[in-house]
C-alpha positions, 0 to 999 in steps of 0.5 A: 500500500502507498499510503502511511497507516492513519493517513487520511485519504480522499476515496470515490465511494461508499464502501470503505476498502478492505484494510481502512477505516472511515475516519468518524471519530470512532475509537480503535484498540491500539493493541491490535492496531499499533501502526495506527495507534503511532498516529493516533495515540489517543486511540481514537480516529477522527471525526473528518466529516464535514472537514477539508484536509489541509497541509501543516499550518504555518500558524504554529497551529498543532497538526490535526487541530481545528482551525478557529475563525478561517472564513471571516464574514465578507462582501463582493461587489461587482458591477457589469457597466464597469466590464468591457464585453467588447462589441458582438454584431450579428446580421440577424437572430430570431429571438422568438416570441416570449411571453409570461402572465402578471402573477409574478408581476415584480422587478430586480435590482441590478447594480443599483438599478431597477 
């Protein structure tokens, strides 16, 4: 096998492999599993549902720890007057007949515009 025991990999499917582990916070017996208990000396795997994996953090923060606060709350902004499309010219283009009724009868704001 390529991978060191206890490394967490991403796999393509819902039936674990023969030999691995999924990783939900479930504890092990490190007595039958000593390669794993080296990573893991806790005896417990982790929990990497809902998680990313991600290189060591420069931060100084501890391998295998949450990362606190990494998705401040913020804003974007775009506005499409401010963008060249460049000009498209066509000889001709039937658009067709489009039509609706008044039930939803409402506008949308676009960049300030209604």
């Amino acid at each position: 096998d390529s991978h060191p025991v206890g490394a967490a990999i991403a796999w393509p499917s819902d039936a674990t492999p023969a030999g691995y582990a999924l990783m939900q916070g479930q504890s092990f017996d490190k007595s039958a599993y000593p390669l794993l208990a080296i990573a893991y000396p806790s005896g417990i795997i982790p929990d990497m549902r809902g998680w990313t994996i991600k290189g060591k953090p420069a931060s100084g923060r501890a391998v295998l720890s949450q990362e606190m606060d990494g998705n401040k709350a913020h804003g974007h902004t775009a506005r499409a007057q401010d963008t060249d499309l460049g000009t498209k010219s066509t000889s001709s283009f039937d658009y067709g007949t489009k039509s609706t009724n008044t039930t939803g009868n409402h506008t949308h704001q676009f960049g300030g515009y209604i």
